[in-house]
C-alpha positions in Angstrom: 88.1 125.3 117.6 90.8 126.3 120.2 91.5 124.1 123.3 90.4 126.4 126.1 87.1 126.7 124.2 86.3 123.3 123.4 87.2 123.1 127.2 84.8 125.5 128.1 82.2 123.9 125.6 82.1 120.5 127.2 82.0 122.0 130.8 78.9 123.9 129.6 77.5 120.8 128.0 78.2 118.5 131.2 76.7 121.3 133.3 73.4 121.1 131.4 73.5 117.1 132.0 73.8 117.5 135.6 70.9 120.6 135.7 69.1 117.8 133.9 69.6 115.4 136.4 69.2 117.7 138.8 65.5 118.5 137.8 65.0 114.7 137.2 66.1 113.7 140.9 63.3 116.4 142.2 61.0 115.0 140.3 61.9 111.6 141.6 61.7 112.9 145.3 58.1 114.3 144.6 57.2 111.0 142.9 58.3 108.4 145.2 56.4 111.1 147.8 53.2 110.7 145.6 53.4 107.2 145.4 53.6 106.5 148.8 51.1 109.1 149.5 48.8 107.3 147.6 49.4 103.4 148.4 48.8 105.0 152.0 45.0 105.9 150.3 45.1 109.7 150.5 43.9 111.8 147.8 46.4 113.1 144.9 47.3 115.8 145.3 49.6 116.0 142.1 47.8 114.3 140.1 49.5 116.0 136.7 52.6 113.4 138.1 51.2 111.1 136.7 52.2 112.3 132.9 55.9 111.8 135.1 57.5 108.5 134.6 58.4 106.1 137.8 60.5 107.6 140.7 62.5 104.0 139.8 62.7 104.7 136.3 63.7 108.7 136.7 66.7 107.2 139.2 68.1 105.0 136.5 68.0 107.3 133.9 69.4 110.3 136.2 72.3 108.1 136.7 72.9 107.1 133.6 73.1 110.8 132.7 75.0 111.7 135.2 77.8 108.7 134.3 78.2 110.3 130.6 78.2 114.4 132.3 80.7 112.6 135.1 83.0 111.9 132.4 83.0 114.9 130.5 83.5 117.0 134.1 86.2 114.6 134.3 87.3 115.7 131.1 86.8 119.5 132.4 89.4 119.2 135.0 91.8 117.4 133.0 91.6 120.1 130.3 91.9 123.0 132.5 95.3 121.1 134.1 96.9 121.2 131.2 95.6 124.8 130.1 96.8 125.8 133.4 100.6 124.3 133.1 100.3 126.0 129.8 99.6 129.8 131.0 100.6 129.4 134.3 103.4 126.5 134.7 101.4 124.8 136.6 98.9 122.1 136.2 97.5 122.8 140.1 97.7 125.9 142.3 94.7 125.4 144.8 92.5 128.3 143.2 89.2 128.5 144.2 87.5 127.6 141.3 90.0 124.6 141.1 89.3 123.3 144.4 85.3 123.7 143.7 86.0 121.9 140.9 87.4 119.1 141.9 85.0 119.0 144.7 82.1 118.8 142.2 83.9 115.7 140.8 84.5 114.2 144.4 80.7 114.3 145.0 79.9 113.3 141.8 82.5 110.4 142.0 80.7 109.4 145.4 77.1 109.1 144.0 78.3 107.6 141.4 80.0 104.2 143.2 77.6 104.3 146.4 74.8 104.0 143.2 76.8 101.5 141.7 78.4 99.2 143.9 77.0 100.7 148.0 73.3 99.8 147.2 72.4 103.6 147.5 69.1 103.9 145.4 65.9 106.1 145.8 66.0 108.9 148.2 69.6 109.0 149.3 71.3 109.2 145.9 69.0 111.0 144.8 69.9 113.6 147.3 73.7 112.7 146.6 73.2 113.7 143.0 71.1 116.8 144.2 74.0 117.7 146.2 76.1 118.1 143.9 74.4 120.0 141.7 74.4 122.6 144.4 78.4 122.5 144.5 78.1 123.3 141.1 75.8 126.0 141.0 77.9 127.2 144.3 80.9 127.4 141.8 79.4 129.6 139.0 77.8 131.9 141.6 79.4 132.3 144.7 82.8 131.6 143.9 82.9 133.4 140.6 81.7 136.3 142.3 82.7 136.4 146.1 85.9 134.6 145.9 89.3 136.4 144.5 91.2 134.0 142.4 92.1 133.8 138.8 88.9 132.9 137.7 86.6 135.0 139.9 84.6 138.0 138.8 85.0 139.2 142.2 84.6 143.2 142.3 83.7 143.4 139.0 
C-alpha cells in the first residue's frame, strides 16, 4: 500500500470514530435529558432509551474513542505534510482543506484536555465533541465543494 493511500485510509477510519462518537454524544444528550425528565416524575417518553447505556457511561466511552480517532487525525495531518513537501515542496501552504484540517484537530485537541484535565464532563463536552464533528463534516462537504483549493471539487 502506497503512502497517500494508507493516508487516506486512516483519515477514513478516524472519521468513522468521530461519526461514532458523534452519534454516541447525541445519545448521551437525549439520555441525561430522559434521566432528568424522569427523576423530576414525568412520564417516559423514550422509553426504548432504556436498551441505551448511561449518559455517564456513553461520555467515557465517547472519549475514549475519540482519544484513539484524535491520534490517528493527528496522524492525518502529519501524513498529508509530508505528502505535501513531497508534490508540492511544501509541507504547509494554508489551503482550505489544510486549514479545516487542522481546525478539526484544534477542536478536537480542546475537548480532549478540558475532558481530561478542565473538569468538562456531561453536557458541555459533549457538545465540544459534537462540535467538532460538524467541522469535519463542514470539511468533506462544504469545503470540498464550495471552496477552490487543491483539494476542492469545486465546479466539478
Amino acid at each position: 500500500m502506497n503512502k497517500p493511500a494508507m493516508k487516506k485510509d486512516v483519515a477514513v477510519l478516524a472519521s468513522s470514530l468521530f461519526t461514532i462518537t458523534f452519534a454516541m454524544n447525541v445519545l448521551q444528550l437525549v439520555q441525561h435529558a430522559r434521566m432528568d425528565a424522569l427523576a423530576a416524575g414525568k412520564s417516559d417518553k423514550l422509553p426504548f432509551m432504556r436498551l441505551v447505556p448511561g449518559a455517564a457511561a456513553l461520555e467515557n466511552f465517547a472519549y475514549r474513542i475519540n482519544a484513539v480517532a484524535f491520534v490517528m487525525w493527528t496522524f492525518t495531518v502529519m501524513a498529508g505534510a509530508i505528502w505535501a513537501e513531497a508534490a508540492w515542496g511544501r509541507y504547509w501552504g494554508w489551503d482550505t482543506k489544510e486549514v479545516w484540517s487542522f481546525v478539526i484537530w484544534v477542536v478536537y485537541a480542546g475537548y480532549l484536555h478540558a475532558r481530561a484535565t478542565g473538569g468538562w464532563t456531561g453536557a458541555r463536552s459533549a457538545w465540544l465533541s459534537i462540535i467538532g464533528y460538524l467541522c469535519l463534516v463542514f470539511n468533506f462537504t462544504v469545503v470540498n465543494l464550495y471552496f477552490n483549493g487543491l483539494h476542492s471539487y469545486a465546479g466539478v
